[in-house]
BALOBA-1460 file (C-alpha; in Angstrom, 3 decimals):
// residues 194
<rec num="1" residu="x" x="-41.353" y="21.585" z="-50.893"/>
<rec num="2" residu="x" x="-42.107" y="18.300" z="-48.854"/>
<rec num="3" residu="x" x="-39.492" y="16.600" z="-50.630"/>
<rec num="4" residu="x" x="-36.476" y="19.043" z="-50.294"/>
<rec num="5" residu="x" x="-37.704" y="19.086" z="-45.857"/>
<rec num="6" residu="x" x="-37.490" y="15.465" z="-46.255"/>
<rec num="7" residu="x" x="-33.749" y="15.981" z="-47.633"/>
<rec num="8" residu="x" x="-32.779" y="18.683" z="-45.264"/>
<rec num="9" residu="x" x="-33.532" y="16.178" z="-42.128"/>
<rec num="10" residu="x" x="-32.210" y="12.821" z="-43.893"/>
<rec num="11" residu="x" x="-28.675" y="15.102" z="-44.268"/>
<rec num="12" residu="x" x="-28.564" y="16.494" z="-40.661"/>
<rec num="13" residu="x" x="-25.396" y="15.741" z="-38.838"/>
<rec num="14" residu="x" x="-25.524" y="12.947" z="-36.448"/>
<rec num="15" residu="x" x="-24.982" y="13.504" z="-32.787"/>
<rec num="16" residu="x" x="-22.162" y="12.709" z="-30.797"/>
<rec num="17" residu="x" x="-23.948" y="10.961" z="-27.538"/>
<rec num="18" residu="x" x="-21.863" y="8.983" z="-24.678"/>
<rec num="19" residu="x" x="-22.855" y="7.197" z="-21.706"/>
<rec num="20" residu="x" x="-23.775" y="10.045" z="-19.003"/>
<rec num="21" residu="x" x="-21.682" y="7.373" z="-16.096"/>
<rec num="22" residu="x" x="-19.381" y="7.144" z="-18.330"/>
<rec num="23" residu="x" x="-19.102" y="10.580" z="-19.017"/>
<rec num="24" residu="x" x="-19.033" y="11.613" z="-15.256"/>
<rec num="25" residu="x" x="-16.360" y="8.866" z="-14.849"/>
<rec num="26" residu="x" x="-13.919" y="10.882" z="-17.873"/>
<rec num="27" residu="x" x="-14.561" y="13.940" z="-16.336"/>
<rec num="28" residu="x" x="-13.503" y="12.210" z="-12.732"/>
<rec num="29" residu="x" x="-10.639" y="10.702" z="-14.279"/>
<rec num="30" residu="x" x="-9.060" y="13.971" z="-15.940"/>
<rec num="31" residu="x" x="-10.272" y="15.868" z="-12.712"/>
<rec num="32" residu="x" x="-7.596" y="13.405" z="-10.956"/>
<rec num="33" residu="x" x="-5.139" y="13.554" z="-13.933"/>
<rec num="34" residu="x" x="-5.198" y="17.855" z="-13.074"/>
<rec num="35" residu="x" x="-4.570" y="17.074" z="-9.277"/>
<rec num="36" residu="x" x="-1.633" y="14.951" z="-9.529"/>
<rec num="37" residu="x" x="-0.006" y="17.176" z="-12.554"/>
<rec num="38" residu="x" x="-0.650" y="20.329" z="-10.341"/>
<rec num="39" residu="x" x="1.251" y="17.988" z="-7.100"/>
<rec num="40" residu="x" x="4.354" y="16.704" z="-9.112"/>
<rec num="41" residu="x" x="4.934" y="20.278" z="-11.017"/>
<rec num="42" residu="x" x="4.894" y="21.624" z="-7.516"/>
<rec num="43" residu="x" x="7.278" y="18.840" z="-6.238"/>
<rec num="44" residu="x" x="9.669" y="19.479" z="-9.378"/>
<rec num="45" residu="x" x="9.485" y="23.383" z="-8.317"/>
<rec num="46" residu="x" x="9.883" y="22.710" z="-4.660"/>
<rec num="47" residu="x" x="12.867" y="20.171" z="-5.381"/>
<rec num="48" residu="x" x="14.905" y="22.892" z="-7.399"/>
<rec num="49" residu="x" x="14.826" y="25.611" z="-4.517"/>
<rec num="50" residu="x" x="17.049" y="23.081" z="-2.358"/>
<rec num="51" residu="x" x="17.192" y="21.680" z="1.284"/>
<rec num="52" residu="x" x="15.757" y="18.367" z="0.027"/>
<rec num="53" residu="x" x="16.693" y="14.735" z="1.336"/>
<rec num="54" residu="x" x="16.935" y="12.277" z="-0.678"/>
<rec num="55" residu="x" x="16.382" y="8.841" z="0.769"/>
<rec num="56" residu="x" x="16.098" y="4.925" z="-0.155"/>
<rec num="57" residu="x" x="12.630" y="4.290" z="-1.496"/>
<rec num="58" residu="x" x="11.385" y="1.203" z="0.616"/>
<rec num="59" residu="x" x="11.812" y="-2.294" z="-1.404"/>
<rec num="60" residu="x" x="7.723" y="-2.953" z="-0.432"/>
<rec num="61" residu="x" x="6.991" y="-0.046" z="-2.513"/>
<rec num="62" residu="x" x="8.222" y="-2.429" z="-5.597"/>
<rec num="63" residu="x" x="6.268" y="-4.942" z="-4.312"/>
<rec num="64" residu="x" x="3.548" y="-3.172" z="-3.838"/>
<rec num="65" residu="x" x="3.420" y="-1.837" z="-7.686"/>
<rec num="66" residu="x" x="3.908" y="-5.358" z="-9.116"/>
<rec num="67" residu="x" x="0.591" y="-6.350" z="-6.582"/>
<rec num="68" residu="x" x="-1.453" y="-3.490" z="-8.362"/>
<rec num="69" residu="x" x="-0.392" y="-4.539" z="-11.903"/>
<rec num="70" residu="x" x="-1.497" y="-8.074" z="-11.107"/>
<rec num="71" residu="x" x="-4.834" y="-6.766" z="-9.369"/>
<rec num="72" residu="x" x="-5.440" y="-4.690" z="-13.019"/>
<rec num="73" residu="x" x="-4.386" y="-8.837" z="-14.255"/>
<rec num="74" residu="x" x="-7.800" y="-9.682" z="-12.670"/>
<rec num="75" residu="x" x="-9.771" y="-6.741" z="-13.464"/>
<rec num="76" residu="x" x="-9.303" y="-7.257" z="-17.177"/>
<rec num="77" residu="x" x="-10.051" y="-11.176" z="-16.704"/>
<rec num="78" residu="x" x="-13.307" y="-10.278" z="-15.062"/>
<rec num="79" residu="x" x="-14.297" y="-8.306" z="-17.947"/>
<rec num="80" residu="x" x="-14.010" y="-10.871" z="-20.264"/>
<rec num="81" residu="x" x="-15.649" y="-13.288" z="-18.004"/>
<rec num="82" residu="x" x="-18.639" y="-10.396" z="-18.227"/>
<rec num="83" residu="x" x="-18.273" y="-10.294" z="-22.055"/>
<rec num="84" residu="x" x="-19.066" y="-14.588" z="-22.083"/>
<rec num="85" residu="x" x="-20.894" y="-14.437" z="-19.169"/>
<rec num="86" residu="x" x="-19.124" y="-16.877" z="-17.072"/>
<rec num="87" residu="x" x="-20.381" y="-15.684" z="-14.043"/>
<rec num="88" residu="x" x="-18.751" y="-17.261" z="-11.809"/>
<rec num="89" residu="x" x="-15.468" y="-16.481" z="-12.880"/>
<rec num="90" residu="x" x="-16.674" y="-13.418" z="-12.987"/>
<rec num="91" residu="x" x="-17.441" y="-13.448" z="-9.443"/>
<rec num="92" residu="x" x="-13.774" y="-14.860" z="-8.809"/>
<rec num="93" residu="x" x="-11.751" y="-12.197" z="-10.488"/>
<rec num="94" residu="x" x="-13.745" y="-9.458" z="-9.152"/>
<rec num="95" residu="x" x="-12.794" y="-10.649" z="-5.531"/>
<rec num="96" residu="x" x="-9.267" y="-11.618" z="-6.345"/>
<rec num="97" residu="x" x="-8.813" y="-7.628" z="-7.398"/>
<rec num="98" residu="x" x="-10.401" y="-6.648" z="-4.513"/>
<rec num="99" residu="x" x="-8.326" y="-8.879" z="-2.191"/>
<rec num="100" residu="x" x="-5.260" y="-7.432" z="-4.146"/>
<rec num="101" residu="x" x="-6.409" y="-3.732" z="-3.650"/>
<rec num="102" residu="x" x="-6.661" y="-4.192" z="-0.108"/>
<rec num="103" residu="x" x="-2.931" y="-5.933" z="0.119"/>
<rec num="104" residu="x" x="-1.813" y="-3.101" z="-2.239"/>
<rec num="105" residu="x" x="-3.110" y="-0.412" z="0.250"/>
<rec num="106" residu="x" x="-1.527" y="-2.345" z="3.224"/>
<rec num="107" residu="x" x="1.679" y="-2.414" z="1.594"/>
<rec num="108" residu="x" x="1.484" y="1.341" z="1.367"/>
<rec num="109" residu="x" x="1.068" y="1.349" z="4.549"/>
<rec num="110" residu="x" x="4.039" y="-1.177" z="5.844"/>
<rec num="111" residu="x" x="5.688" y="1.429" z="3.286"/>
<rec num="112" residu="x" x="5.253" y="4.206" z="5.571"/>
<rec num="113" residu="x" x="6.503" y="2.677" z="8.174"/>
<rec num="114" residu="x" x="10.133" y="2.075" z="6.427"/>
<rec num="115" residu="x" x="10.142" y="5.358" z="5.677"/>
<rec num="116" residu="x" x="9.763" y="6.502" z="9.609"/>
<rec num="117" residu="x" x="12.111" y="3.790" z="10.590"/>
<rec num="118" residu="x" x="14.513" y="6.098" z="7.718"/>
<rec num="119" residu="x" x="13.578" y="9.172" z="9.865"/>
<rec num="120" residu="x" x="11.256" y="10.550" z="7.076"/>
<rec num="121" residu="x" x="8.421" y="11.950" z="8.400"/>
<rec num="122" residu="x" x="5.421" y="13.574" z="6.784"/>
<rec num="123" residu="x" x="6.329" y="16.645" z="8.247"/>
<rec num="124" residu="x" x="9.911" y="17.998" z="8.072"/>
<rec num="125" residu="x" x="11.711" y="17.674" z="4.968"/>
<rec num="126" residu="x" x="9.651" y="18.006" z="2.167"/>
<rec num="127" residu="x" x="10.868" y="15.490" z="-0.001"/>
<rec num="128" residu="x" x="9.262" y="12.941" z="2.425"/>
<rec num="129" residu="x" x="6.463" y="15.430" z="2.591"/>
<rec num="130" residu="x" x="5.551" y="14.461" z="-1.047"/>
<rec num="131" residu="x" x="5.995" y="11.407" z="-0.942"/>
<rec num="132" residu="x" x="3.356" y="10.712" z="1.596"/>
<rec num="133" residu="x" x="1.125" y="13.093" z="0.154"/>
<rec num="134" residu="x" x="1.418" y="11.251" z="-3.351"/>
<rec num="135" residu="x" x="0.880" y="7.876" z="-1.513"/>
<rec num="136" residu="x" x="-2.085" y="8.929" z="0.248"/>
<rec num="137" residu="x" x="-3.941" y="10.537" z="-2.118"/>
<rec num="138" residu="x" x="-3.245" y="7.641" z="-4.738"/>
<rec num="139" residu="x" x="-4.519" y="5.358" z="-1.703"/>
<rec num="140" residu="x" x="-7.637" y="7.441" z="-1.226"/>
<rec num="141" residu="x" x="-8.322" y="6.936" z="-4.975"/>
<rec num="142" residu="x" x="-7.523" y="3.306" z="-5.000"/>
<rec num="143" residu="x" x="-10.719" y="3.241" z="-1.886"/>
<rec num="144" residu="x" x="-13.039" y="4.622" z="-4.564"/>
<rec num="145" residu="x" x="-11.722" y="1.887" z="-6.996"/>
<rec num="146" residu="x" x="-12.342" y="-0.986" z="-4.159"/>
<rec num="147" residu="x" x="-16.044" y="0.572" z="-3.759"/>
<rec num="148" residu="x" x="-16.796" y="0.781" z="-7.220"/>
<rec num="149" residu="x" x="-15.780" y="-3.104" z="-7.323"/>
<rec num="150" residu="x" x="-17.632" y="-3.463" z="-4.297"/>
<rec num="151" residu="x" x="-20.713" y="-2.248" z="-6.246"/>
<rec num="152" residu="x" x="-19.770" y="-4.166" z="-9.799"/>
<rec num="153" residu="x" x="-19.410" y="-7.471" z="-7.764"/>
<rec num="154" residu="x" x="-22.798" y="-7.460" z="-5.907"/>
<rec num="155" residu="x" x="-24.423" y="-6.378" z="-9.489"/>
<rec num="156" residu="x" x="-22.603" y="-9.208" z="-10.313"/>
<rec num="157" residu="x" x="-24.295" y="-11.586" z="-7.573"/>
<rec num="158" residu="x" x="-27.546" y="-10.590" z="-8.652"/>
<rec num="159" residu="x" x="-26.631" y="-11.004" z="-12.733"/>
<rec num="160" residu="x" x="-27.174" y="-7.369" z="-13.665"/>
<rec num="161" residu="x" x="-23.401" y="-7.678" z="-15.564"/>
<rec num="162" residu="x" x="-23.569" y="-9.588" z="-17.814"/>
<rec num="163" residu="x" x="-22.807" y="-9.767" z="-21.812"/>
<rec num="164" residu="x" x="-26.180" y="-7.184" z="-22.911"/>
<rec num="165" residu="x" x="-25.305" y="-5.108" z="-19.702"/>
<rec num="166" residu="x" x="-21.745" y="-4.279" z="-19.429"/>
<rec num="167" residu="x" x="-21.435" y="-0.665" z="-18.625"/>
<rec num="168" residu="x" x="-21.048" y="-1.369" z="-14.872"/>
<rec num="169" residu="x" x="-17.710" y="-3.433" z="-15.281"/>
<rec num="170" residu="x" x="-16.798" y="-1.782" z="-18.340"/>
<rec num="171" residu="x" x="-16.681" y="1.593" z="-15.514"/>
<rec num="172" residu="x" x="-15.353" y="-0.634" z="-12.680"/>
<rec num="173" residu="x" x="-12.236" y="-1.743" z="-15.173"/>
<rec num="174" residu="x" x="-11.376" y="1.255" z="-16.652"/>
<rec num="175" residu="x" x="-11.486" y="3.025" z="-13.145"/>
<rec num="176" residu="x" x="-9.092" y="0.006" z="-11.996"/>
<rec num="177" residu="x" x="-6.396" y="0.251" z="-14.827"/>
<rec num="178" residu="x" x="-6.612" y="4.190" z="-14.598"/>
<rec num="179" residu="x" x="-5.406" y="3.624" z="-11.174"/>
<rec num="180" residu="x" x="-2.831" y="0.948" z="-11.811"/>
<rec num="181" residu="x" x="-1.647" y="3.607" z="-14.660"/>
<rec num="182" residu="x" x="-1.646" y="6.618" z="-12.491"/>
<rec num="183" residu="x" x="0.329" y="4.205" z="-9.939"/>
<rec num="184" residu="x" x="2.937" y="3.329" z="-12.189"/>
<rec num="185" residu="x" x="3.432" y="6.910" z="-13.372"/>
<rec num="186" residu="x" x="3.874" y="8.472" z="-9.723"/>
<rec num="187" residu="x" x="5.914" y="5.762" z="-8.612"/>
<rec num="188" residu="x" x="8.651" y="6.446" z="-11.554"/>
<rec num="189" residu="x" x="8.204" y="9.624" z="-10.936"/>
<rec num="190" residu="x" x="8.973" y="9.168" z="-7.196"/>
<rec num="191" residu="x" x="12.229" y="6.873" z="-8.493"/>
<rec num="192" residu="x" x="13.390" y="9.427" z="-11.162"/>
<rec num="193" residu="x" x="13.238" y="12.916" z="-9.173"/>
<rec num="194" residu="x" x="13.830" y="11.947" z="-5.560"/>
């Protein structure tokens, strides 16, 4: 009788287990995935009834894109640099994404301000309507990102990431290129159906 117990346990299935940070950060991520599908189905819906401008996407916007994939350059590098612990280059990529975030998000910005100077306001048409709303809420996203690095880079400073710790950047970098991604996507989006 002991024996066949003894068999019965040894042949139970394993569990599935994942990170719970890791897990909240999925969840987050398709949360945010749901949110922008639910904004550009509405654009597409709003763009077939009619009375929609189209206008000149401003050239900083490019810019702006090619800054972000660069930043997501960095984030990767500082991963690795966890992985051997090099710490400080490490240190240095970590603060070269940041610096890039925060030109990224100004460039949105100086974006915005093209796109008055083109008479499209946030409210009015709503073809500008979405694109500001698309901007912004990437841009309110891309803050998160530039706290979570915020957070990774003083763990950082005081060696809790390192090559036996590396959920912290391992979060931090797949936050970062989810962002870049989600970028990318809205921005050809933007290009394609304007």
């Amino acid at each position: 009788m002991a024996k066949v117990e003894k068999l019965r346990i040894e042949e139970a299935p394993e569990t599935l287990s994942m990170d719970p940070k890791k897990f909240i950060l999925w969840g987050f991520i398709v949360t945010i995935i749901m949110l922008f599908a639910s904004q550009t189905s509405a654009y597409l819906v709003r763009r077939a009834e009619g009375n929609w401008v189209e206008f000149e996407v401003p050239q900083i916007f490019w810019y702006s894109s090619v800054v972000l994939i660069i930043s997501s350059i960095a984030m990767h590098w500082a991963y690795l640099a966890a992985k051997k612990d090099n710490f400080n280059t490490l240190k240095i990529a970590i603060s070269i994404t940041f610096v890039l975030g925060l030109a990224f998000l100004w460039m949105q910005v100086e974006g915005w301000k093209d796109l008055v100077a083109q008479n499209i306001y946030f409210v009015g048409n709503p073809s500008g309507s979405f694109f500001y709303v698309f901007t912004l809420l990437h841009g309110v996203h891309l803050v998160t990102g530039l706290i979570v690095l915020c957070v990774t880079f003083i763990s950082a400073m005081r060696l809790k990431v390192h090559a036996k710790n590396l959920r912290r950047i391992e979060i931090c970098t797949t936050y970062w290129h989810f962002l870049d991604i989600l970028w990318l996507y809205l921005f050809a989006f933007l290009l394609y159906f304007r």
